[in-house]
C-alpha positions as a Markdown table, in Angstrom:
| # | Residue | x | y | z |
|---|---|---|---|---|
| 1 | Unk | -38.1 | 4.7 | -1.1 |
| 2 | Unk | -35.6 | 4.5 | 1.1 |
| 3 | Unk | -32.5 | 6.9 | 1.2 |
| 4 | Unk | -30.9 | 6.5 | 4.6 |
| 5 | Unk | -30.3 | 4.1 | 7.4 |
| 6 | Unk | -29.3 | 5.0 | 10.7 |
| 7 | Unk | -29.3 | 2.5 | 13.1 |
| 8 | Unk | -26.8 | -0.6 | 15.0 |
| 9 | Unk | -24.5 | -3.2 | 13.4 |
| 10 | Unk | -26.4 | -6.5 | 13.9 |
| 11 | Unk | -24.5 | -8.6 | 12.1 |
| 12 | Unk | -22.4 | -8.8 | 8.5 |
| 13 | Unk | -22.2 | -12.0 | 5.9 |
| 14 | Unk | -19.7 | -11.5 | 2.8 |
| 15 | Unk | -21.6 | -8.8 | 1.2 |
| 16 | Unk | -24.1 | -7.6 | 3.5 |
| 17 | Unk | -24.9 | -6.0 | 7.2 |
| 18 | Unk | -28.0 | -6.3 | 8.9 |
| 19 | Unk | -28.6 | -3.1 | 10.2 |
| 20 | Unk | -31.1 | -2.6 | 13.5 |
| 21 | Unk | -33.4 | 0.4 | 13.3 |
| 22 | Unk | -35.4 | 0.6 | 16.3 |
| 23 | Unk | -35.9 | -3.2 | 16.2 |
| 24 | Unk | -36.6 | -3.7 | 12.6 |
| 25 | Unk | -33.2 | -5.6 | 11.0 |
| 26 | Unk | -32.9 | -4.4 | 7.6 |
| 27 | Unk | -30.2 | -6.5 | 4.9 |
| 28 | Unk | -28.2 | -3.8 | 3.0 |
| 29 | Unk | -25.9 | -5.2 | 0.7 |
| 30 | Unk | -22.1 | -3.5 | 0.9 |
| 31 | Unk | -19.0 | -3.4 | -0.8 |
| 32 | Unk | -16.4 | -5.0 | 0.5 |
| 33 | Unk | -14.9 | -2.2 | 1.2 |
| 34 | Unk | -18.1 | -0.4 | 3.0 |
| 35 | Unk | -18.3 | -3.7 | 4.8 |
| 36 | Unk | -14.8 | -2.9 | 6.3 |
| 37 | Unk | -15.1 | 0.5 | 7.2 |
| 38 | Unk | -18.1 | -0.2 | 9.5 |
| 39 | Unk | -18.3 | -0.1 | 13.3 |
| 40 | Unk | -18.5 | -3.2 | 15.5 |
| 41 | Unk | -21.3 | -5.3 | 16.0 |
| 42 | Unk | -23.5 | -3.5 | 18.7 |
| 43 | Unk | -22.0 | 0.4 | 17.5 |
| 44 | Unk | -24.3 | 3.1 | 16.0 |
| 45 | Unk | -23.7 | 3.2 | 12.3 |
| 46 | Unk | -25.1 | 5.4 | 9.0 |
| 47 | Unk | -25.5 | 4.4 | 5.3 |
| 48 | Unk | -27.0 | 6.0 | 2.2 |
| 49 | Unk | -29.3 | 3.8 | 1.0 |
| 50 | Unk | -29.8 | 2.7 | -2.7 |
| 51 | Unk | -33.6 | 1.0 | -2.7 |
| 52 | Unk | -34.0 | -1.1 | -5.9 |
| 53 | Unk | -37.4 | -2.4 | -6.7 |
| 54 | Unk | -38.0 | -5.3 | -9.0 |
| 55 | Unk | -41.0 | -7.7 | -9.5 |
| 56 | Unk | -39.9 | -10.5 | -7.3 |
| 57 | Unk | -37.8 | -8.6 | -4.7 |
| 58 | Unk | -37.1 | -5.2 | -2.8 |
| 59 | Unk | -33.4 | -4.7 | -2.3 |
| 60 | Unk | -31.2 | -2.2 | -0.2 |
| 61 | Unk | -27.6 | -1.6 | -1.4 |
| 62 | Unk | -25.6 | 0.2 | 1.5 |
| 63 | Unk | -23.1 | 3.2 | 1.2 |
| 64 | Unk | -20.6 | 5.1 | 3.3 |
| 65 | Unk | -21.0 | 8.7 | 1.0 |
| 66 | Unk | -23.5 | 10.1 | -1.7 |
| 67 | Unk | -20.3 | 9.6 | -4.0 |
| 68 | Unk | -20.1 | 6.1 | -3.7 |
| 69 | Unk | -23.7 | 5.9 | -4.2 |
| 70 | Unk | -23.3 | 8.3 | -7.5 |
| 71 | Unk | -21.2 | 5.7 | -8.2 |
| 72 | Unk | -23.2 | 2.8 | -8.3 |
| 73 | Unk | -25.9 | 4.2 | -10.0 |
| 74 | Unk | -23.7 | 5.5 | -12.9 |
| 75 | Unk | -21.4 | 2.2 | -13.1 |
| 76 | Unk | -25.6 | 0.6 | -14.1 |
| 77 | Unk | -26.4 | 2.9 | -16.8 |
| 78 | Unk | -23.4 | 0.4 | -19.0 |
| 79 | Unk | -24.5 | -2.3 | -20.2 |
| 80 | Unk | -23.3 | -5.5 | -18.7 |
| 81 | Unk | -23.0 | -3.7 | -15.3 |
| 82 | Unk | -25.7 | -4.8 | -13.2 |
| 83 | Unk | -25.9 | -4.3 | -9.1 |
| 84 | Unk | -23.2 | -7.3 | -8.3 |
| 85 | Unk | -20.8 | -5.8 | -10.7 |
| 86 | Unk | -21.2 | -2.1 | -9.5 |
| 87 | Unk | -20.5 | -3.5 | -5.8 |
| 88 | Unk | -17.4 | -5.8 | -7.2 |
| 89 | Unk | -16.2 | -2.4 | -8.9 |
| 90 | Unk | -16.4 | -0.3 | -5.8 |
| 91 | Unk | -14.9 | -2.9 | -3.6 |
| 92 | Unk | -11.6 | -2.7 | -5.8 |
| 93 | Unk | -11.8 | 1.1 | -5.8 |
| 94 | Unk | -13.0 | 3.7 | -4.0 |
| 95 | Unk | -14.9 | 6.6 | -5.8 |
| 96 | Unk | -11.9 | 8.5 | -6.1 |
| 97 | Unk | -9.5 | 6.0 | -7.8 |
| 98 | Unk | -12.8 | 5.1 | -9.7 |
| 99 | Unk | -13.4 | 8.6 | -11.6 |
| 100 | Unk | -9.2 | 8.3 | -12.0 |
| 101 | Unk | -9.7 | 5.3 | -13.9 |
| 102 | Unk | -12.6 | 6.5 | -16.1 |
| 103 | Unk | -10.9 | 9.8 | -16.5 |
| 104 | Unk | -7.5 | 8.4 | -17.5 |
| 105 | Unk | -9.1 | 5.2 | -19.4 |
| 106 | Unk | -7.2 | 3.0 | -16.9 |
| 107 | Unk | -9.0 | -0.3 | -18.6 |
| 108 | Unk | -6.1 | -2.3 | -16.1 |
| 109 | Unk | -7.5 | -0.5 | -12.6 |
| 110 | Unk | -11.1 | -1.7 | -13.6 |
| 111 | Unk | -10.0 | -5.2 | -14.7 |
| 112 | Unk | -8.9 | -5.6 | -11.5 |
| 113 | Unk | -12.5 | -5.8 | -10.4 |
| 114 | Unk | -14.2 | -9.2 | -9.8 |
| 115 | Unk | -16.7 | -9.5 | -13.2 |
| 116 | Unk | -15.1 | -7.2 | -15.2 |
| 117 | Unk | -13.1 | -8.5 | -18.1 |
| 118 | Unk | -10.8 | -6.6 | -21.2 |
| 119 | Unk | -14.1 | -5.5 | -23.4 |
| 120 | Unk | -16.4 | -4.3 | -20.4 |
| 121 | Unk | -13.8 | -2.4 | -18.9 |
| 122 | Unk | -13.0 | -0.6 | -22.5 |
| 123 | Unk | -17.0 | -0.2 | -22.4 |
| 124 | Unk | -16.9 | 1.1 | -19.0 |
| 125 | Unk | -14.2 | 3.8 | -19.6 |
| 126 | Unk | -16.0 | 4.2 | -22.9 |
| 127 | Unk | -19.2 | 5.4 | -21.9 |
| 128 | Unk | -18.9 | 6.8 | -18.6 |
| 129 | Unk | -15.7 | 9.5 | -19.8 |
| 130 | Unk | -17.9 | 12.4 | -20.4 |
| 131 | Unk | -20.7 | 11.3 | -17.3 |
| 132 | Unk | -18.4 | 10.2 | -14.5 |
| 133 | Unk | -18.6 | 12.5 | -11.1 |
| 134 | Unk | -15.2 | 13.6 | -9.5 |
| 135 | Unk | -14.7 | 12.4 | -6.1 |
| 136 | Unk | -14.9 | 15.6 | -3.7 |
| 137 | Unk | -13.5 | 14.7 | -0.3 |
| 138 | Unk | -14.0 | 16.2 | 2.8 |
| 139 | Unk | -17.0 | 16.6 | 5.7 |
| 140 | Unk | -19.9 | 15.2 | 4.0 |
| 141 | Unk | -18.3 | 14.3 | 0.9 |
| 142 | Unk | -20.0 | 15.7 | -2.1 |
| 143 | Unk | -20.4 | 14.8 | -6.1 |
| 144 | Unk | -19.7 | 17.5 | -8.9 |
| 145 | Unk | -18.9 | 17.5 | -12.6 |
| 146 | Unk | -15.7 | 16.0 | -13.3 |
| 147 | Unk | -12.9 | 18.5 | -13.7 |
| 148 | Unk | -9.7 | 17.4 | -12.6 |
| 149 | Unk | -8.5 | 18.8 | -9.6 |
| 150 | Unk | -5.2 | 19.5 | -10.7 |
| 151 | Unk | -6.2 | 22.5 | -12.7 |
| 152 | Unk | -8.0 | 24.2 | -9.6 |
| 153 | Unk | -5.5 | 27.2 | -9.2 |
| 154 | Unk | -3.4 | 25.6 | -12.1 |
| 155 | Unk | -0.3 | 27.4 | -14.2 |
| 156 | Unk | -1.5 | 29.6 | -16.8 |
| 157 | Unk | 0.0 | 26.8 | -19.3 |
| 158 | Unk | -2.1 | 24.5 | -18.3 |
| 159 | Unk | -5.6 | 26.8 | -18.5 |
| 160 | Unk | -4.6 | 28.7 | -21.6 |
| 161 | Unk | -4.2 | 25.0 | -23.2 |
| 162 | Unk | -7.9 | 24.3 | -21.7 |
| 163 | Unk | -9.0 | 27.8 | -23.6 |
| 164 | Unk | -7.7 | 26.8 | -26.6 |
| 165 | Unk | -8.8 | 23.8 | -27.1 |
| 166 | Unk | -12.3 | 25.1 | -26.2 |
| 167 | Unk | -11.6 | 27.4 | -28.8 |
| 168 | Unk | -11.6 | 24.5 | -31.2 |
| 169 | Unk | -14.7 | 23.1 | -29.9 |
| 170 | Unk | -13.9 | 20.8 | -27.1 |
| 171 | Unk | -16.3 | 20.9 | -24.2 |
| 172 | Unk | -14.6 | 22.7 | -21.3 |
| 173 | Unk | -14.8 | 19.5 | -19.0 |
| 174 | Unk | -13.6 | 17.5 | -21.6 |
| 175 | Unk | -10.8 | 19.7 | -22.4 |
| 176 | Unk | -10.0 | 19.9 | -18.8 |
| 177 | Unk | -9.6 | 16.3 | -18.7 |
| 178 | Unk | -7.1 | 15.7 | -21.3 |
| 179 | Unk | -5.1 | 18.8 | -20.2 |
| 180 | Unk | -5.2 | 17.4 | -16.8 |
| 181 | Unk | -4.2 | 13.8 | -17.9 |
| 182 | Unk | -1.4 | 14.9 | -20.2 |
| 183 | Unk | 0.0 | 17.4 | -17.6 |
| 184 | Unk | 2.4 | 14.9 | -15.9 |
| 185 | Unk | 3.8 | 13.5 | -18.6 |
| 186 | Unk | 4.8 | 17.2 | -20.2 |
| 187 | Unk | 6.2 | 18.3 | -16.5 |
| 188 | Unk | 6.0 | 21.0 | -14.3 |
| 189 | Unk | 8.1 | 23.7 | -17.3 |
| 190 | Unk | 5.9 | 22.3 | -19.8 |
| 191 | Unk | 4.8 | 25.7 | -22.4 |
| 192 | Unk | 0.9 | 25.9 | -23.5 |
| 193 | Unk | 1.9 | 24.8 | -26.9 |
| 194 | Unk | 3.1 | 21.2 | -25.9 |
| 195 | Unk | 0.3 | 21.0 | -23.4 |
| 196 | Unk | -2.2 | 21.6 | -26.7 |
| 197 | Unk | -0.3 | 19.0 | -28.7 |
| 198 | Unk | -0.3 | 16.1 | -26.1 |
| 199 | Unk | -3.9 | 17.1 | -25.2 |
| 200 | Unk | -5.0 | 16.7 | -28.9 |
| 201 | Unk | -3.6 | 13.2 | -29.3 |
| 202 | Unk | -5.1 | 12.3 | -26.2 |
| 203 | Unk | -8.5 | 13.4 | -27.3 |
| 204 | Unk | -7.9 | 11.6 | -30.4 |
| 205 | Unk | -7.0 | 8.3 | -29.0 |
């Protein structure tokens, strides 16, 4: 299998590049947005390579991180999302506005994707709540657990509210999630007790 491509821009249709390692041109389907952050024809280029083997055909899907990548294999495992779909997904968003939208059930962000209409968006967010990887940036951007960023070094409110509500039996990622959704809308004075409130009716919703 093949995991990485380093090579020269050859050429690009409207969802591909042909990329030239040492003379051999490989296809590598692309985002849009992928497609758009590449170099020039003729400039040195790198892409994590997705290698999808069927019956009738070998296929190489082309990415700029190991998140986007996550990505597409995680938007497949719902049903109704197959390879096109994945790529129409991450050319409206990148991984991190992605995991946003599954985090926060954003059905609209998702909708905005070509292929993906009201019910497979709910199915989308559905599914993928408790899976989705959080978008790390920085060199050699990296995939972890989801846990919302915002409560790295958070206000005690805002992790006592995530130890209670492990305390009633909520995961601690999934806790972390509504805590972190739900922090915005109580604001920046907001006590642990309205944190815990808002965070159960978003669990229950």
């Amino acid at each position: 299998m093949i995991g990485k491509l380093k090579g020269v821009v050859d050429s690009q249709g409207e969802d591909y590049v042909i990329l030239d390692v040492h003379g051999v041109g490989y296809v590598v389907h692309c985002s849009s947005r992928t497609l758009q952050a590449l170099p020039s024809i003729g400039e040195a280029a790198t892409l994590a390579i997705e290698t999808v083997v069927r019956e009738d055909m070998i296929r190489l899907f082309g990415f700029r991180s190991d998140a986007e990548r996550e990505c597409f294999r995680l938007l497949q495992t719902v049903q109704g999302v197959g390879a096109k779909v994945a790529l129409g997904i991450l050319s409206a968003l990148d991984p991190a506005a992605l995991t946003s939208a599954i985090a926060r059930g954003d059905k609209a962000a998702l909708s905005r994707a070509p292929g993906v209409g009201p019910r497979l968006a709910v199915r989308i967010t559905t599914e993928l709540k408790d899976k989705a990887p959080a978008f790390v940036a920085g060199p050699g951007e990296t995939v972890a657990p989801l846990a919302p960023a915002a409560l790295d070094n958070a206000p005690q409110p805002l992790t006592d509210a995530v130890s209670a509500l492990v305390n009633l039996g909520y995961g601690e990622p999934q806790a972390a999630r509504a805590v972190a959704s739900v922090a915005e809308q109580a604001g920046e004075a907001a006590e642990t007790a309205k944190l815990i409130r808002l965070a159960l009716r978003e669990l229950a919703s």
